[in-house]
C-alpha positions as CSV (number, residue, x, y, z in Angstrom):
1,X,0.0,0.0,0.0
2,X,2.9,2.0,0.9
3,X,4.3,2.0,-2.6
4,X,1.0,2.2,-4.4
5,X,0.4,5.7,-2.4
6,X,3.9,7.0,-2.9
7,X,2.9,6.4,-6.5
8,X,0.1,8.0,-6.3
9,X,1.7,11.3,-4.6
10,X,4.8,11.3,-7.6
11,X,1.9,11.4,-9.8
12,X,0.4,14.7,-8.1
13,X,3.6,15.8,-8.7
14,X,4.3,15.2,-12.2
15,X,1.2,15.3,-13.7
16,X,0.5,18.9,-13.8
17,X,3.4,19.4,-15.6
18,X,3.1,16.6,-18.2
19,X,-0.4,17.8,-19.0
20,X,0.0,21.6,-18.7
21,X,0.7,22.6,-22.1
22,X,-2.9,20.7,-22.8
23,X,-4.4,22.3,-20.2
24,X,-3.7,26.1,-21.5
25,X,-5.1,25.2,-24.8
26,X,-8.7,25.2,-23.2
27,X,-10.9,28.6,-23.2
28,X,-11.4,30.1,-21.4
29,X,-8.2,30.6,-18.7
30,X,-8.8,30.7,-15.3
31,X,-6.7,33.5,-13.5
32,X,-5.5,31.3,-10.9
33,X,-6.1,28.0,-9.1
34,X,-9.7,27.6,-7.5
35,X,-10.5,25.8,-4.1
36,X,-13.3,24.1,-2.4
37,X,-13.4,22.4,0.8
38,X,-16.5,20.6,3.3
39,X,-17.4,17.7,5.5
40,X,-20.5,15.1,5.6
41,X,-21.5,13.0,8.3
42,X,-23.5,9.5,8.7
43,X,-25.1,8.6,12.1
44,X,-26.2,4.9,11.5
45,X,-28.2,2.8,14.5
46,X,-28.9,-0.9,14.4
47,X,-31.0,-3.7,15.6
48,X,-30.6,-7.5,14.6
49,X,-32.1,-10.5,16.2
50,X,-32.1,-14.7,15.1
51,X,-29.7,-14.0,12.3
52,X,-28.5,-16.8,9.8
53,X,-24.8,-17.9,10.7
54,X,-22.5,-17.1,7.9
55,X,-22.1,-19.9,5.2
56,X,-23.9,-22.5,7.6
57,X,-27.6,-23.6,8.0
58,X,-27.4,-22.5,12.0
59,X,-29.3,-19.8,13.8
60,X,-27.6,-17.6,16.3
61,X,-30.6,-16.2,18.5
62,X,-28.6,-13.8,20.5
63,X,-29.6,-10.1,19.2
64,X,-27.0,-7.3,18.7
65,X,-27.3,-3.9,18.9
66,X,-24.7,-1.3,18.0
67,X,-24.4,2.8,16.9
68,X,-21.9,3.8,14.8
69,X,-20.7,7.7,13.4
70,X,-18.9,8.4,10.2
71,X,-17.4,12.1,9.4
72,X,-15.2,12.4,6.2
73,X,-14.3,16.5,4.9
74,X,-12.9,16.5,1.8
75,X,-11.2,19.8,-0.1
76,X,-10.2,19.9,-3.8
77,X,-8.4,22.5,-6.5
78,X,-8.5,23.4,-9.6
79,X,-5.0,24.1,-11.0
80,X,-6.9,24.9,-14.4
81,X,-9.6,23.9,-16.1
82,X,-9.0,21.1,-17.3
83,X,-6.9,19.8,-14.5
84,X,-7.0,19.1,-10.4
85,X,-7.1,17.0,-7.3
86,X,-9.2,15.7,-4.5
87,X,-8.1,14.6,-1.1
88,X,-11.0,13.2,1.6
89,X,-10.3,12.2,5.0
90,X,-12.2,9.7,7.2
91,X,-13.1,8.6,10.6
92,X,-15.7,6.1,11.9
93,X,-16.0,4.8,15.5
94,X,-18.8,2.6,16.7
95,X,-20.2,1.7,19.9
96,X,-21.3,-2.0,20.0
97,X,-24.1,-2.4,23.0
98,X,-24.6,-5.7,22.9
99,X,-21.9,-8.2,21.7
100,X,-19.6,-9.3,24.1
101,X,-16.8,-10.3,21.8
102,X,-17.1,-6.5,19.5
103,X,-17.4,-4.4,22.5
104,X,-14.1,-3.0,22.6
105,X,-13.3,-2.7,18.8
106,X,-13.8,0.4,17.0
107,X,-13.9,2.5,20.1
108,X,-13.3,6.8,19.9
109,X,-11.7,8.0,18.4
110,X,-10.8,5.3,16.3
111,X,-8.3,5.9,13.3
112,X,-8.2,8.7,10.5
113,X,-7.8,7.6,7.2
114,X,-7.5,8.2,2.9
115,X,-10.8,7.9,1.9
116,X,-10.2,9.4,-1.5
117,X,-6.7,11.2,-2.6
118,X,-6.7,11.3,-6.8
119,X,-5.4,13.4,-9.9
120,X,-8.4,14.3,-12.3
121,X,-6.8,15.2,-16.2
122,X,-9.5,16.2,-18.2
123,X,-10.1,16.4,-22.0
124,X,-6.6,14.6,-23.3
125,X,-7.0,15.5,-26.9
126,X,-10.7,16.3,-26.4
127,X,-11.5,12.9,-25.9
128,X,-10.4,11.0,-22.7
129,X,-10.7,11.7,-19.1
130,X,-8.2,10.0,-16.6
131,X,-8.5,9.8,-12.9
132,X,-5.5,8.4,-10.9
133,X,-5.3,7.6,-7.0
134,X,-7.8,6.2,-4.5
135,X,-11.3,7.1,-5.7
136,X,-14.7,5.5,-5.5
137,X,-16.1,3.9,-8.8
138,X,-19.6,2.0,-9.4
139,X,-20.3,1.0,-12.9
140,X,-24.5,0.4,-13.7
141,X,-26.5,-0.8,-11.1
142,X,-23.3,-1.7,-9.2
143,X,-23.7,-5.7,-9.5
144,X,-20.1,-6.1,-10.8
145,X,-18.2,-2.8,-9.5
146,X,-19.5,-0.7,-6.9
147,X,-17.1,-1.3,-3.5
148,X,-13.6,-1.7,-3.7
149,X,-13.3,-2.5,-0.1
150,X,-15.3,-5.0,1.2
151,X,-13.7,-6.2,4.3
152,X,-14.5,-3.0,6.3
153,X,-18.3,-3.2,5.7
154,X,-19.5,0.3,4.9
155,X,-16.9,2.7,5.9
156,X,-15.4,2.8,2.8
157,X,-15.6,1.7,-1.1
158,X,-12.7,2.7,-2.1
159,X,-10.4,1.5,-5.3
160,X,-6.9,2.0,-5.8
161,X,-6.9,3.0,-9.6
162,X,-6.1,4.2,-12.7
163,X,-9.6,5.0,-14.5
164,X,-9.8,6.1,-18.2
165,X,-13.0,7.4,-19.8
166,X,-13.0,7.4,-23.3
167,X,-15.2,9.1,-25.6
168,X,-16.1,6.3,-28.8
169,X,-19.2,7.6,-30.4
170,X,-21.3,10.7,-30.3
171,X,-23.2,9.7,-26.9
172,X,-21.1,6.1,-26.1
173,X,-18.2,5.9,-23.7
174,X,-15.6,3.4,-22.5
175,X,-14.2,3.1,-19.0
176,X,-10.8,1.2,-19.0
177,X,-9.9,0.7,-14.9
178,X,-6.7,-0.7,-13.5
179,X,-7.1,-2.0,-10.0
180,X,-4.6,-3.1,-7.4
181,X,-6.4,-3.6,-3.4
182,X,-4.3,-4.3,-0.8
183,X,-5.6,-5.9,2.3
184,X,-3.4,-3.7,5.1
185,X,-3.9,0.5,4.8
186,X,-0.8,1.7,6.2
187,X,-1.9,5.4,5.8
188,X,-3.9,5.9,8.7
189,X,-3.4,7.8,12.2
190,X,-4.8,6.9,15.2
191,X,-5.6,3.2,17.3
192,X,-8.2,1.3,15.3
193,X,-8.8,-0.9,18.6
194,X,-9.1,-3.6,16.3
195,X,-7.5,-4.4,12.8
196,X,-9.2,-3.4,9.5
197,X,-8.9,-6.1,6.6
198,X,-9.8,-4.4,3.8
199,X,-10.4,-7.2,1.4
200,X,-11.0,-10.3,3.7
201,X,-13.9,-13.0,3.0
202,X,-12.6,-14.7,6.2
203,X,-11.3,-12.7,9.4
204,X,-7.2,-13.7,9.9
205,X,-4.8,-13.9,12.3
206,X,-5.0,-10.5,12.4
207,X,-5.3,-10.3,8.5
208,X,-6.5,-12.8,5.7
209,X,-3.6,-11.1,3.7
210,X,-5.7,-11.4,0.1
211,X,-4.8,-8.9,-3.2
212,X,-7.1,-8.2,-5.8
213,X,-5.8,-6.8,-9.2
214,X,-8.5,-6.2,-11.5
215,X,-8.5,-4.5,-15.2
216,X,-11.8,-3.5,-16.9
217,X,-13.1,-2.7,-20.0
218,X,-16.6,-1.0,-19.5
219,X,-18.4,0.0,-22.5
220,X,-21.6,2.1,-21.9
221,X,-23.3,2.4,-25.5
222,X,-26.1,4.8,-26.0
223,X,-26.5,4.9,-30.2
224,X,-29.9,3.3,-30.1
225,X,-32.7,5.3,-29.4
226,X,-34.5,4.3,-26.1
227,X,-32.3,1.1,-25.9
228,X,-29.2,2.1,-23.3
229,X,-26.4,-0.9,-23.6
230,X,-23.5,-2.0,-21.3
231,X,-20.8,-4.3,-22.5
232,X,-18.4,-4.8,-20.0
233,X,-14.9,-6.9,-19.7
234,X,-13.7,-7.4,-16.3
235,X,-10.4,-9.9,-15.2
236,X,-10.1,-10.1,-11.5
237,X,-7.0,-11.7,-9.6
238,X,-7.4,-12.8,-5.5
239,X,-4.3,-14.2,-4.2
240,X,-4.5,-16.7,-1.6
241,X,-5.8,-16.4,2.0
242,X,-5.9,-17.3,5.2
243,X,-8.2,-17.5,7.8
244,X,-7.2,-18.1,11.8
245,X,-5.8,-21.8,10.5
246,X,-6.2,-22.4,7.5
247,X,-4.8,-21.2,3.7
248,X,-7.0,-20.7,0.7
249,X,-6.2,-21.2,-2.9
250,X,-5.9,-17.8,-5.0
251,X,-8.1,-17.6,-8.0
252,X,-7.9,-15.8,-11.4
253,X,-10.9,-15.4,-13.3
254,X,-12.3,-13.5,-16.6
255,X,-15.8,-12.1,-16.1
256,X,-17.6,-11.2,-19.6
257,X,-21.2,-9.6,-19.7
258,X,-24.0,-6.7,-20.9
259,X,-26.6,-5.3,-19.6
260,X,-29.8,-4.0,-21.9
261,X,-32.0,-1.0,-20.6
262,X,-34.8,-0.8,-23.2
263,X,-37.8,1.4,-22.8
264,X,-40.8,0.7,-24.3
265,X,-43.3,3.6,-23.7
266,X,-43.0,6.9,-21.0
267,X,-44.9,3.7,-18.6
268,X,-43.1,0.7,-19.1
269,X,-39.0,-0.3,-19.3
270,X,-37.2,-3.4,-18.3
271,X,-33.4,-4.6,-17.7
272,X,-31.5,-7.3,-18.0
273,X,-28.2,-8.1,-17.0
274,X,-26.4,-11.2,-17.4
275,X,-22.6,-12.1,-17.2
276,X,-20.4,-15.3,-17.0
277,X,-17.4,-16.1,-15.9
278,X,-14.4,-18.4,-16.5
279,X,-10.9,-18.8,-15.0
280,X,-9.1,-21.1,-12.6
281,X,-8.1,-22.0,-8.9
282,X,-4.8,-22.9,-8.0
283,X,-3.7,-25.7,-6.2
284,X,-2.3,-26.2,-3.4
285,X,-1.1,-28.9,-0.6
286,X,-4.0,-31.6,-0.1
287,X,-6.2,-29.8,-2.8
288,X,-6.3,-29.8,-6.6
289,X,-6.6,-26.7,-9.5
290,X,-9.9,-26.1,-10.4
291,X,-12.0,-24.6,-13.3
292,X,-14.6,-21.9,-12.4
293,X,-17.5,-21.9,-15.1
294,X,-20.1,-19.7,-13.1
295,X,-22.9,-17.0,-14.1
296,X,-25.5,-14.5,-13.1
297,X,-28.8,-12.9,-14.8
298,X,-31.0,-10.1,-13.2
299,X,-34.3,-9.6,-15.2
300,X,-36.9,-7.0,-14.2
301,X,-39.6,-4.9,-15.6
302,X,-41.0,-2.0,-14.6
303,X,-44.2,-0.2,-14.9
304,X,-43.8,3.4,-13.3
305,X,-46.5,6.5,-13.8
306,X,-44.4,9.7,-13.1
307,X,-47.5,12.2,-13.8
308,X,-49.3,10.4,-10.7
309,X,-49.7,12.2,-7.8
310,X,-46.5,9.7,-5.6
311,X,-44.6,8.9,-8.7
312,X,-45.5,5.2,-8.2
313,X,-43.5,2.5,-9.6
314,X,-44.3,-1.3,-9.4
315,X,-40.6,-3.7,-10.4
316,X,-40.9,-7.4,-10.8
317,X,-37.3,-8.8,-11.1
318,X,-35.5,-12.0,-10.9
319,X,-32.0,-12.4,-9.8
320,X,-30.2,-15.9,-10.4
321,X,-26.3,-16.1,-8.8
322,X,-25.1,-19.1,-9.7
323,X,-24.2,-21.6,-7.0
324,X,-22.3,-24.9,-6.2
325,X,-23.0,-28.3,-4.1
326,X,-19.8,-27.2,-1.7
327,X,-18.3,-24.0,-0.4
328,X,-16.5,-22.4,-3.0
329,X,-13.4,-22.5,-0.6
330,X,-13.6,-25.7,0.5
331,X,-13.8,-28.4,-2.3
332,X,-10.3,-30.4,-2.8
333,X,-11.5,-33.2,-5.9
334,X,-10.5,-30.9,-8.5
335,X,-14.0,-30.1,-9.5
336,X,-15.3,-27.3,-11.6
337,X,-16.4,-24.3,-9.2
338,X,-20.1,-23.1,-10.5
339,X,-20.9,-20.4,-7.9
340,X,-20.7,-17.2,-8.8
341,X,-18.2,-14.5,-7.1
342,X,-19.5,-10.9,-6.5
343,X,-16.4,-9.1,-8.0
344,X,-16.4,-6.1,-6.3
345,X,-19.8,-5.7,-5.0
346,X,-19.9,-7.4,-1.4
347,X,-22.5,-5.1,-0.5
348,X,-26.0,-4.8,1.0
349,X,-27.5,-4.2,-2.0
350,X,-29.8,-6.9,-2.2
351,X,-30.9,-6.8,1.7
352,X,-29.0,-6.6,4.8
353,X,-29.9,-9.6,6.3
354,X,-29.3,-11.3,3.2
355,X,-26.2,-10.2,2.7
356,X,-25.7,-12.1,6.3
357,X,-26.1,-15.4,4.8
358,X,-22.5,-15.2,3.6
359,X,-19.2,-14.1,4.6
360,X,-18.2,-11.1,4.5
361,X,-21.4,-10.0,1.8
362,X,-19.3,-12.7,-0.8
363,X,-23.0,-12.9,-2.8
364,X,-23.7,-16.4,-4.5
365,X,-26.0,-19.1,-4.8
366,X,-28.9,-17.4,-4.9
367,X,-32.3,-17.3,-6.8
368,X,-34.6,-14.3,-6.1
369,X,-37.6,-13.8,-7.9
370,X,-39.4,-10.5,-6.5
371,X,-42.1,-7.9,-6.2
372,X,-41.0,-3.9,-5.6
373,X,-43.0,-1.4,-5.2
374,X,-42.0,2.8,-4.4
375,X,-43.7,6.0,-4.0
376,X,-42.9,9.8,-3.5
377,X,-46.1,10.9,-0.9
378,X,-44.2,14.3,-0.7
379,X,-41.4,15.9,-2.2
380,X,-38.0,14.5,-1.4
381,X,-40.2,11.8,0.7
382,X,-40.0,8.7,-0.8
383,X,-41.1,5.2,0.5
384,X,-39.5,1.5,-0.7
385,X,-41.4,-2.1,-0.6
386,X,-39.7,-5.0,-1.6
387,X,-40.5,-8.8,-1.0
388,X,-39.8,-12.2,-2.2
389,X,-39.3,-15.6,-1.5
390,X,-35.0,-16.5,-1.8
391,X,-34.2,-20.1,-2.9
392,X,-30.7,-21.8,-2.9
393,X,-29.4,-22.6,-6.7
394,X,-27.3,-25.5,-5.3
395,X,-28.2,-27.1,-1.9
396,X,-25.1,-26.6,-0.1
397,X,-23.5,-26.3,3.7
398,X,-25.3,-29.7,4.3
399,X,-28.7,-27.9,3.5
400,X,-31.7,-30.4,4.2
401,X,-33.9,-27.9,1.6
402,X,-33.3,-25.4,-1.0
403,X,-35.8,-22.8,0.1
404,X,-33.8,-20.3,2.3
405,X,-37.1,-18.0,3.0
406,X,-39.2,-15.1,2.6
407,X,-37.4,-11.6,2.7
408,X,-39.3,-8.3,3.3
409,X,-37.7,-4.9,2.9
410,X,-39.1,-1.6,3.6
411,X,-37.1,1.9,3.6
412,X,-38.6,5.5,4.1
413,X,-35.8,8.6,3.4
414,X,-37.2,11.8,4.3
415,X,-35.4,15.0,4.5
416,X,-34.8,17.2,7.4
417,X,-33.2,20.5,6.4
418,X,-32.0,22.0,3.6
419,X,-29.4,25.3,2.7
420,X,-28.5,25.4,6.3
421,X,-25.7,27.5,5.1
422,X,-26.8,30.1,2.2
423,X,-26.8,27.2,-0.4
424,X,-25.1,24.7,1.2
425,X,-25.4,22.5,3.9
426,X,-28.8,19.7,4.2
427,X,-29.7,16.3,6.6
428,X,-32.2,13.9,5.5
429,X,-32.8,11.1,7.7
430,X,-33.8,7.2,6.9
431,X,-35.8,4.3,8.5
432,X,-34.8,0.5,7.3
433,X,-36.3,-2.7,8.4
434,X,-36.1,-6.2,6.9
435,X,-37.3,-9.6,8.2
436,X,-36.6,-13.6,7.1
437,X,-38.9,-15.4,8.0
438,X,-36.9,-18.6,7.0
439,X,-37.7,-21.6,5.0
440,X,-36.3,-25.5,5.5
441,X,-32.6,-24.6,4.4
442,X,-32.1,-23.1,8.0
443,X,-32.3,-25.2,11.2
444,X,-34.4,-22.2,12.7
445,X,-36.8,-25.4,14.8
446,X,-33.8,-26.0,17.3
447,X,-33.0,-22.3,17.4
448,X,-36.7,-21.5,18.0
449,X,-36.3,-18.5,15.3
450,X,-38.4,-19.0,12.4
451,X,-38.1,-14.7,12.0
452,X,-34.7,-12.7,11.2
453,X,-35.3,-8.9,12.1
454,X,-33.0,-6.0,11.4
455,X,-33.8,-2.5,11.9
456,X,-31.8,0.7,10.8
457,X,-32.2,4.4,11.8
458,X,-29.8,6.7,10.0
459,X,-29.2,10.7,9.4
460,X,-27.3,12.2,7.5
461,X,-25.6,15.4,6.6
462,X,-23.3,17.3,4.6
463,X,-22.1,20.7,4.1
């Protein structure tokens, strides 16, 4: 990490000057460099009770409830116009209220740290935009590439990157990214009270000590009339890691897919996404190389009526991740691995407490066909429904049944105040819950918990 940041900093160096004789070709000239500056916070509060154990069929009925606050400021200038640099600092300390073993980690103040530090170079020969240094990135609906930094939850999302846009076509782009993640951030001030792994599917001894290197090709094509495309490239390299005893194989995969966003009238449109991938597993001591054939397809349309009074929309979807009969770090007879791996996107996107059912958010094995509904009752109010029943693809963990249950989501966002500061400066507030009620895949008699509950409260601000 060390050397990737150095890197970084030579390039806020150098790059003004390689790129200034560019930059003073652009009208019209600024008279000097321009600044900005400001800070955002995120106050997050949350319940959980009879959540599914990660990657097992298990129950754990002990509920957990914990409060944790976020504050990032960022500033940025503009050496011209065509040319400058962001730098945003972070801190988040939590306060875990009921979990014996979490109590004392992540204490105040916690530990500051890069959130984002990049070089923006603007309009290289009028066509391509380049981005260097830690940034955040998300590419569609964020299914492939939307967090860069999954071990550490939600604090950050950060990539460590090189990311071109090129112009192609007269309204069609192409994002070429260069990734390298490490797991350890040595950049940071301040006593963490506990380690933060910022790639790990599996907690270490302290750290699971996994890489990724990624490089993307992400075409976003816009030519046809009322029929957005994405074609999209991605091969994605995770060394091997460890967990508190045990080393897993590295893999190296290619993921190839494209996503079509046709609208049919000013009422109805639809998507579909659908991607495969291919690559290998290594070897290693007492387990064999392995193939990975695996795939995923989300398919949803939606009816939506924007001159109503509420702006209702009604989504039905289906989302199918790709699974296998055995943990996709566990099987040693060589065969090929069929469950599908989240790239960089070990988020909460489809549901918190779904998320739980894996570690660390690593998505797969999953069909989930579902019902969404949303409505504006007021302006800048807007309410969420979602519901479904989840299914296993592959009965695995030593499942008895494929049926994992029915999930319910339901999120209000509401503002609270607005140009606090002249124009500047708003909070707007949120209210999540979900529930499992869970099918025969969990052991939930035993556990007497046939209902997973999570609730979040959350405000937030920036100025």
């Amino acid at each position: 990490m060390k050397k990737s940041m150095v890197a970084s900093l030579g390039s806020l160096i150098l790059m003004p000057a390689l790129f200034a004789a560019e930059a003073e070709k652009v009208e019209p000239k600024k008279s000097g460099p321009e600044f900005d500056a400001g800070m955002d916070f995120r106050f997050r509060y949350e319940y959980k009770d009879n959540w599914m154990e990660k990657g097992k069929t298990s129950i754990d009925t002990t509920y957990d409830d914990q409060a944790r606050l976020r504050t990032r400021v960022w500033g940025k200038a503009d050496f011209a116009e065509d040319l400058g640099a962001y730098l945003r600092l972070g801190n988040e300390f939590r306060d875990y209220r009921n979990s014996t073993g979490n109590k004392h980690k992540n204490e105040f103040p916690d530990e500051l740290y890069i959130d984002n530090l990049y070089l923006d170079v603007k309009n290289i020969r009028d066509r391509v935009d380049l981005r260097i240094g830690r940034q955040n990135i998300k590419e569609g609906r964020g299914r492939m590439i939307s967090d860069g930094t999954g071990g550490d939850g939600s604090r950050t999302e950060y990539f460590d990157a090189i990311l071109a846009k090129v112009k192609m076509l007269e309204r069609s782009d192409i994002d070429l990214m260069a990734v390298w993640n490490r797991y350890r951030d040595d950049w940071t001030l301040g006593n963490p009270h506990d380690i933060y792994d910022q790639t790990k599917i599996k907690s270490g001894s302290p750290y699971s000590k996994m890489h990724e290197k990624a490089l993307m090709a992400y075409l976003h094509y816009n030519e046809v009339e009322n029929i957005p495309m994405e074609f999209y490239w991605i091969w994605k390299q995770e060394t091997r890691f460890y967990d508190k005893e045990t080393r897993y194989p590295g893999r190296d995969f290619h993921t190839f897919g494209t996503r079509l966003m046709p609208r049919f009238s000013d009422t109805l449109s639809a998507e579909l996404e659908s991607a495969v991938q291919l690559g290998q597993i290594d070897g290693q001591s007492g387990m064999e190389g392995r193939n990975i054939a695996a795939w995923m397809t989300y398919a949803g349309v939606t009816y939506a009526r924007n001159e109503w009074a509420g702006k209702p929309r009604l989504t039905g979807a289906l989302l199918y991740l790709s699974g296998d009969d055995d943990s996709y770090y566990k099987t040693a007879d060589g065969g090929t691995a069929t469950g599908w791996n989240p790239l960089f996107n070990r988020t909460d996107s489809e549901g918190h407490i779904s998320a739980g059912m894996y570690d660390s958010y690593r998505w797969s094995n999953l069909v989930y066909p579902h019902l969404e509904a949303a409505v504006e009752p007021h302006a800048k109010h807007k309410v969420r429904l979602q519901a479904g029943p989840m299914y296993a693809a592959e009965k695995d963990n030593g499942a008895r049944d494929a049926y994992r249950g029915l999930f319910a989501l339901c999120r209000y966002d509401f503002p609270l105040l607005s140009k606090i500061f002249g124009k500047r400066g708003e909070l707007k507030g949120a209210v999540i819950g979900e529930l499992m009620a869970y099918g025969d895949y969990y052991e939930h008699e035993a556990a007497d918990a046939d209902v997973g509950t999570w609730l979040r409260f959350e405000i937030n601000g920036k100025f």
